[in-house]
C-alpha positions as CSV (number, residue, x, y, z in Angstrom):
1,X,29.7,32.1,-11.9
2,X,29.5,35.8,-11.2
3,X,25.9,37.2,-12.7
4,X,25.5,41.0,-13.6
5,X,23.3,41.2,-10.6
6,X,25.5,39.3,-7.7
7,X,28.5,41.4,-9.2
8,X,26.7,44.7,-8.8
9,X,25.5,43.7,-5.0
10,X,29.1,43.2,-4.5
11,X,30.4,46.3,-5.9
12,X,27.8,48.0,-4.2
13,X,28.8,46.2,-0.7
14,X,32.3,47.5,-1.1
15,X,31.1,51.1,-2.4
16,X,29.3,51.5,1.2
17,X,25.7,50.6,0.0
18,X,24.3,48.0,2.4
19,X,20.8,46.9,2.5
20,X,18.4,49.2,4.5
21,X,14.9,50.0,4.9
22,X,12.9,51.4,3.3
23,X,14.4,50.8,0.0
24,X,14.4,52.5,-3.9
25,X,14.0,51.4,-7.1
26,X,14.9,53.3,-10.5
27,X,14.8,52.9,-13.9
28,X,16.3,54.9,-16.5
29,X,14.5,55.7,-19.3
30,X,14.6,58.8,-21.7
31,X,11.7,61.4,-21.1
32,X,11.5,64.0,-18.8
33,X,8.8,63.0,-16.8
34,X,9.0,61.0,-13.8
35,X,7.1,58.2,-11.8
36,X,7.3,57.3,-8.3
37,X,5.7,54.1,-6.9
38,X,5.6,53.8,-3.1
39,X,4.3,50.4,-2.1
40,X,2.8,50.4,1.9
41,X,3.7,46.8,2.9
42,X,1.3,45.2,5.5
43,X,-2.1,46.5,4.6
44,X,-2.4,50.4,5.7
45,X,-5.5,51.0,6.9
46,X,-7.5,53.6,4.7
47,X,-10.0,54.8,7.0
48,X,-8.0,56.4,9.2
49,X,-5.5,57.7,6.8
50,X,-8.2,59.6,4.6
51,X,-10.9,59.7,7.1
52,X,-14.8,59.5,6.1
53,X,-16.2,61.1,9.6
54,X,-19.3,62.2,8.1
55,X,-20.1,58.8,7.8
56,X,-22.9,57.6,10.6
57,X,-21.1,54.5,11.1
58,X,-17.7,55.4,11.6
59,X,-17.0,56.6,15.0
60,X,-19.3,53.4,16.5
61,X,-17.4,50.9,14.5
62,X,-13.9,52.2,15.3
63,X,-14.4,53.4,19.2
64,X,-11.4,54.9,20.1
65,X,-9.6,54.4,17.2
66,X,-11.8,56.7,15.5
67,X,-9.4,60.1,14.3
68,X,-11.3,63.2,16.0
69,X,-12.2,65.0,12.8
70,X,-11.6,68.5,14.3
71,X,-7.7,67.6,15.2
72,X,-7.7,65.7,11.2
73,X,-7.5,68.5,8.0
74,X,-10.8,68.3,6.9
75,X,-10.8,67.8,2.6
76,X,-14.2,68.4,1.5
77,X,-17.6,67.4,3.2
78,X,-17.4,64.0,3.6
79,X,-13.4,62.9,4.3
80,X,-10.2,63.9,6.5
81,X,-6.5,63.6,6.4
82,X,-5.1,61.9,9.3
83,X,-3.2,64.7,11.2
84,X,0.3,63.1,10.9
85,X,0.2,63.9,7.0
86,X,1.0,67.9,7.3
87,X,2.7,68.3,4.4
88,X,0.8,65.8,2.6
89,X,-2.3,68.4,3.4
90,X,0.2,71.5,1.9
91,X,0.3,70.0,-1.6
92,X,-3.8,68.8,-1.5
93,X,-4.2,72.8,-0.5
94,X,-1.4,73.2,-3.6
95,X,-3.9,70.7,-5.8
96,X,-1.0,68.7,-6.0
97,X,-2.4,65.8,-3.9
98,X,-5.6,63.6,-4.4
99,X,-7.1,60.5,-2.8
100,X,-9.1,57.4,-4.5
101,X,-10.8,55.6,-1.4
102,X,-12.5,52.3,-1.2
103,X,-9.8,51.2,-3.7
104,X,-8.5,47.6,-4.0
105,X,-6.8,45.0,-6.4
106,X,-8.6,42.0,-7.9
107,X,-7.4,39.8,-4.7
108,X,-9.7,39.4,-2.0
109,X,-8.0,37.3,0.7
110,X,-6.1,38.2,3.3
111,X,-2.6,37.1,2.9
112,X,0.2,39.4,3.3
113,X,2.0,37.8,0.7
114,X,-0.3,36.6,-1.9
115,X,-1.9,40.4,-1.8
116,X,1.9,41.7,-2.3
117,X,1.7,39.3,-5.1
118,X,-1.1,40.7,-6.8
119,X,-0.4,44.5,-6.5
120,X,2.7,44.5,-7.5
121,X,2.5,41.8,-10.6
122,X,-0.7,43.4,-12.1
123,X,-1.8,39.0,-11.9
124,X,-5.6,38.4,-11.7
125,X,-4.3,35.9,-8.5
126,X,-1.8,35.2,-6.6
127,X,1.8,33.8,-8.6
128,X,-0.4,34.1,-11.8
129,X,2.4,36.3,-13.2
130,X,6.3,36.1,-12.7
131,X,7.2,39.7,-13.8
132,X,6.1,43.3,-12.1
133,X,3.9,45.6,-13.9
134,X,6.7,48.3,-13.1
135,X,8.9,46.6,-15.3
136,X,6.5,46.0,-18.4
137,X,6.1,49.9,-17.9
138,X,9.8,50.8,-18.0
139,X,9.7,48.7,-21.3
140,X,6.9,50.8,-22.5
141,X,9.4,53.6,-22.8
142,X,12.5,54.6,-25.2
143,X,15.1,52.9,-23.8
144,X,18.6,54.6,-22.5
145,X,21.9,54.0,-21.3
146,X,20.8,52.0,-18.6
147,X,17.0,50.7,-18.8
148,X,16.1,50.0,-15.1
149,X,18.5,50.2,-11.4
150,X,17.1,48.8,-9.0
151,X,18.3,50.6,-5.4
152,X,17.9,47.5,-3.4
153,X,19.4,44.9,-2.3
154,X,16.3,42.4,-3.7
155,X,14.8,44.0,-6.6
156,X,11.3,43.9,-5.7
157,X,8.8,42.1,-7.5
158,X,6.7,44.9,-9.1
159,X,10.6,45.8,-11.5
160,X,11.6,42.3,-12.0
161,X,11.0,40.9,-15.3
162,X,12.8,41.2,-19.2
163,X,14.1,45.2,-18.2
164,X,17.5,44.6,-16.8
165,X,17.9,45.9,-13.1
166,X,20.7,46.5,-11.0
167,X,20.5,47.4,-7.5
168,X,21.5,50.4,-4.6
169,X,20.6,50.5,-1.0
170,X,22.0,53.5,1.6
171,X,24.0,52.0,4.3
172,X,24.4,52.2,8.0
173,X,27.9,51.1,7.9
174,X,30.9,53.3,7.0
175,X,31.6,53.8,3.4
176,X,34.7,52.2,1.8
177,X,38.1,54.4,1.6
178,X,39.2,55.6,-1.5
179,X,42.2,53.4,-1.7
180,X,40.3,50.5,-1.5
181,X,38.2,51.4,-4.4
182,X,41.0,52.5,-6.4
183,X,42.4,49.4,-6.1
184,X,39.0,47.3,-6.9
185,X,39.2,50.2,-9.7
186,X,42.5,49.0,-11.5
187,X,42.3,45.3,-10.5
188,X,38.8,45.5,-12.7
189,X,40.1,48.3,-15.1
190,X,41.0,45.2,-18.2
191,X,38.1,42.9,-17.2
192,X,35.9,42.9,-20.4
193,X,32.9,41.4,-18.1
194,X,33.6,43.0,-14.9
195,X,35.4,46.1,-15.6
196,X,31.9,48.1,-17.1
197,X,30.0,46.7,-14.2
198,X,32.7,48.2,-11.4
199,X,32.4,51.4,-13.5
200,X,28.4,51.3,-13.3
201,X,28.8,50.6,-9.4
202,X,30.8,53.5,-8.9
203,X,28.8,55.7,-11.2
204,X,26.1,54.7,-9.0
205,X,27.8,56.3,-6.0
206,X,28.8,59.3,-7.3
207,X,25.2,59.8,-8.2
208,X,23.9,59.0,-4.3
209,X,26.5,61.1,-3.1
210,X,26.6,62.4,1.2
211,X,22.8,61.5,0.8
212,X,23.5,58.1,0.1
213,X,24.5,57.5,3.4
214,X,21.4,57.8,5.8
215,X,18.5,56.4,6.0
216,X,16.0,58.0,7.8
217,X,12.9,59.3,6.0
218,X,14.1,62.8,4.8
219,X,17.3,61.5,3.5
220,X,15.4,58.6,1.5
221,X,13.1,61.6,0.3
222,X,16.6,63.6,-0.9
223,X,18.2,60.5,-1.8
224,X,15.7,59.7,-4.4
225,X,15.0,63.4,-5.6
226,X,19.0,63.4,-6.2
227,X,18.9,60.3,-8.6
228,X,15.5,61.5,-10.4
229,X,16.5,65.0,-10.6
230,X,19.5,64.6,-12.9
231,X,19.4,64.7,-16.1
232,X,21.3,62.0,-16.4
233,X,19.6,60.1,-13.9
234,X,16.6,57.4,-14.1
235,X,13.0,58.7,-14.7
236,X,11.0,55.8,-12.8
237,X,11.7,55.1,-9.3
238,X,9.7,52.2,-6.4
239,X,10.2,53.4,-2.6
240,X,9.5,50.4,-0.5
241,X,8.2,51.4,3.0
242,X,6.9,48.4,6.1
243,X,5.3,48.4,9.1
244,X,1.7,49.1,8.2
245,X,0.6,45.6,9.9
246,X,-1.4,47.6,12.6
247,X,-3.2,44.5,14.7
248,X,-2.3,46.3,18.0
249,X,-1.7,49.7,19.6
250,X,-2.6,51.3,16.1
251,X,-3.1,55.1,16.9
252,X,0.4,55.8,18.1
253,X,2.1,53.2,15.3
254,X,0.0,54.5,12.2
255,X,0.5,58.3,13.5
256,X,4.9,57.0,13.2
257,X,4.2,55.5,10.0
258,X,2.5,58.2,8.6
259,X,4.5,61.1,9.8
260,X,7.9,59.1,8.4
261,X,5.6,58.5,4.9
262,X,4.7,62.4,4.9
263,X,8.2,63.2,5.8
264,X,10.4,61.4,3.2
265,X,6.9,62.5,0.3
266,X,8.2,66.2,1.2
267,X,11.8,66.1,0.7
268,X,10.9,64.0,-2.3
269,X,9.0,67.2,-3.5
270,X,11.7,69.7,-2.3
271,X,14.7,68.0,-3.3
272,X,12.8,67.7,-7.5
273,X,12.6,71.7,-7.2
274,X,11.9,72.9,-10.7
275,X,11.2,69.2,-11.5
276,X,8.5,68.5,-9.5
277,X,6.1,69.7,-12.1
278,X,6.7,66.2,-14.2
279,X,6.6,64.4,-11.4
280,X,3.6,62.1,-10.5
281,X,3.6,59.7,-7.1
282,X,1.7,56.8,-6.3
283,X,1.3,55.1,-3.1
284,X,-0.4,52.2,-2.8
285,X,-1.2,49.4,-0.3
286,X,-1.9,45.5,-0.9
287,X,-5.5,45.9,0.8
288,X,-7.1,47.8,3.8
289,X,-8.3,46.6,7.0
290,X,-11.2,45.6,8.8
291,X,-14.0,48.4,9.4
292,X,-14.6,47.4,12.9
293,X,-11.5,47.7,15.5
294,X,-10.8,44.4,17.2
295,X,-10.3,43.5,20.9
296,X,-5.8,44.7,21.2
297,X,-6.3,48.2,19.8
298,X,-5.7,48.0,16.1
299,X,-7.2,46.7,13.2
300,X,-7.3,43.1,10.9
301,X,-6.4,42.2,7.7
302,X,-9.3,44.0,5.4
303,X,-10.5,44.6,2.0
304,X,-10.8,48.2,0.5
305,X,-8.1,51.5,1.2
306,X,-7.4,54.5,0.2
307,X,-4.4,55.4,-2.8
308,X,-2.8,58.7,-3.1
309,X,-1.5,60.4,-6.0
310,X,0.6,63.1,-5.5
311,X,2.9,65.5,-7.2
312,X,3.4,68.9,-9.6
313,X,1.6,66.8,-12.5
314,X,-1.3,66.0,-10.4
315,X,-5.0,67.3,-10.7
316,X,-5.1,67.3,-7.3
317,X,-6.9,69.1,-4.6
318,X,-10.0,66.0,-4.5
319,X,-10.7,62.8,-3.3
320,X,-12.3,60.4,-5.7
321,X,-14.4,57.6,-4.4
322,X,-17.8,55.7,-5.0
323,X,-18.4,55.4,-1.5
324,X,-20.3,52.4,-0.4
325,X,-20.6,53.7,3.2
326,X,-19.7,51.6,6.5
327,X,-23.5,50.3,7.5
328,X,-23.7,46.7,9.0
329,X,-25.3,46.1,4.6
330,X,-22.8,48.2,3.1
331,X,-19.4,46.0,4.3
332,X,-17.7,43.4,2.5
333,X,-18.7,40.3,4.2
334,X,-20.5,42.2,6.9
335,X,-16.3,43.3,8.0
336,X,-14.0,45.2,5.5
337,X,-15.1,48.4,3.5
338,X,-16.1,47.3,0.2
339,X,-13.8,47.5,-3.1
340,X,-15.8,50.2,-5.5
341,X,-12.6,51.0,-7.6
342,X,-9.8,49.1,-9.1
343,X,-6.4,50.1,-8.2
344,X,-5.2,48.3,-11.4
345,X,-7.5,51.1,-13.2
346,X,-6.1,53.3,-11.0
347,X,-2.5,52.6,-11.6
348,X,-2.9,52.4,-15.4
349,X,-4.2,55.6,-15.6
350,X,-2.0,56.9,-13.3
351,X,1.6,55.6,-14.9
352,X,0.3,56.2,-18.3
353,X,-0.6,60.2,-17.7
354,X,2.8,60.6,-15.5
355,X,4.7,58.9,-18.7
356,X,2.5,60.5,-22.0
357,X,1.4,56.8,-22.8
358,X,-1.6,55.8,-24.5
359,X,-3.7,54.7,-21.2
360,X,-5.7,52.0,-22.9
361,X,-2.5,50.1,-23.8
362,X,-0.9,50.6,-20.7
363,X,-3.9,48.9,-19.5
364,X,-3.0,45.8,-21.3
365,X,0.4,46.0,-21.5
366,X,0.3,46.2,-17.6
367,X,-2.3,43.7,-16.8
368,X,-3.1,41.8,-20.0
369,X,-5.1,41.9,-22.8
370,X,-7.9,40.0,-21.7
371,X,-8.7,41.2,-18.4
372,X,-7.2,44.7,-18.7
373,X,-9.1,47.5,-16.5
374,X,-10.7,50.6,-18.0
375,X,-7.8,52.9,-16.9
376,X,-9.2,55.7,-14.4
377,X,-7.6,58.8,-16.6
378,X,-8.0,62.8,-15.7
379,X,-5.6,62.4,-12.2
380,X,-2.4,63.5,-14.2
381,X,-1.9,66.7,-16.4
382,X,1.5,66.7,-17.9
């Protein structure tokens, strides 16, 4: 039997849209603001993204990973963007840019997997939950033509749930020609089942366009301003990105990471243009990593890291943090840099400014009634 999704990933095959990484998620909704989640799978490490180099302990546990605060762009007193984020540094001069450090969800092991698990289910523990927060959100608003597409191959966890998704991915290989999808077109045209999903797959390329078909950073950032730009087009949007798993030679592969992430975040922000103004981004890891370097140039699996928020809707230009400090009494089990703020507050506060939601029952709509997190609020203005 041929499900709404399988047909879609079919139709989407033949239109030219192959898997690739990263990878997009949108929902359609009807408002004119819009939300951007960007999950950093493998644990980015928040100290040297959003550097604290006024802190005593930082340079002695992190030896020569330690980012030389004169080459970072110092923020205020106490922190520093890692260098690689230059454009990233434009919109926190813009106030269109803030950072919460020591930030973690309510998981505190140090599996890849369950953490992914957590953050992007709003669960309490791991495979508590079986739907994404992202998708109780998208439910939160009016709903439209189309509730939810998912541009993926695999709609990640954080959209899946009761909000119907369908899926898009940009593809290496060569798009389809015209004749063959004319064909698919008419042999489709009287299928009461699969006619309207054809036609949803091919309004779905239309929309994606020449951008569609790369994949490096800047065309993900122009692919996904194109969608969320229209007015047509879907309001919420997830940007998977990998590679943050930094165990070895972490200088040169975070400064990669980084510079791709700051890339693809600007042509998000030029490709919106007048739109940028509604438009609130959130990028968030599944936890940090260890204070301490370890003995192959990188870092281990940790505890606390840093969040940004970013975009025209953004009360930017800070970084918020309780900072516990790095001394050998101040670490999470005497290793990690310890939790003081809940990214599930965090992203409650976050989605429900960005959307013009009541933040309180975002909170509990997002990660339930009974153990629902006083929503951080005052990050968004529109």
């Amino acid at each position: 039997m041929t499900t709404r999704r399988h047909f879609l990933g079919l139709a989407g095959t033949l239109a030219g849209s192959i898997i690739a990484a990263p990878r997009i998620v949108f929902a359609n909704v009807e408002t004119e603001r819009r939300f951007v989640f960007v999950i950093q799978r493998g644990a980015a490490d928040g100290l040297n993204i959003v550097v604290p180099y006024a802190d005593p302990a930082y340079a002695g546990l992190r030896g020569d990973l330690a980012i030389d605060s004169q080459a970072a762009t110092r923020l205020d007193g106490t922190f520093a963007l890692h260098p690689a984020l230059a454009q990233t540094a434009v919109m926190y001069a813009a106030r269109q840019a803030l950072f919460v450090h020591a930030v973690a969800s309510p998981y505190r092991d140090r599996s890849h997997f369950d953490g992914q698990n957590v953050l992007e289910t709003g669960g309490g523990a791991p495979n508590q939950l079986r739907d994404g927060w992202l998708n109780r959100l998208t439910g939160m608003l009016p709903k439209s033509r189309e509730n939810a597409i998912a541009f993926a191959p695999v709609i990640p966890l954080a959209l899946r749930g009761a909000v119907q998704v369908s899926s898009y991915a940009p593809s290496a290989l060569p798009p389809a020609p015209d004749d063959l999808l004319t064909r698919v077109s008419s042999l489709y045209a009287h299928d009461r089942q699969l006619g309207p999903l054809w036609d949803e797959a091919m309004r779905t390329r239309g929309l994606a366009g020449e951008a569609g078909a790369r994949q490096d950073p800047a065309h993900l950032g122009q692919l996904a301003a194109q969608f969320l730009a229209r007015d047509d087009g879907p309001r919420i949007a997830m940007i998977e990105t990998g590679g943050w798993d930094t165990h070895s030679a972490q200088n040169p592969r975070l400064a990669n990471q980084l510079k791709a992430l700051d890339t693809m975040l600007a042509a998000l922000r030029d490709g919106m243009g007048q739109h940028w103004g509604a438009t609130t981004v959130l990028v968030a890891t599944e936890f940090g990593r260890t204070a301490a370097a370890n003995g192959t140039g990188g870092t281990d699996h940790g505890q606390g890291s840093v969040a940004m928020v970013l975009g025209g809707a953004v009360a930017g230009g800070r970084v918020v943090a309780d900072w516990p400090g790095l001394g050998p009494g101040n670490l999470y089990e005497g290793r990690d840099l310890k939790p003081t703020a809940s990214l599930d507050a965090l992203i409650a506060g976050v989605a429900a400014g960005a959307l013009g939601l009541d933040p309180h029952r975002a909170a509990s709509t997002l990660f339930g009634t009974a153990g629902a997190p006083r929503p951080l609020t005052g990050l968004v203005t529109a």
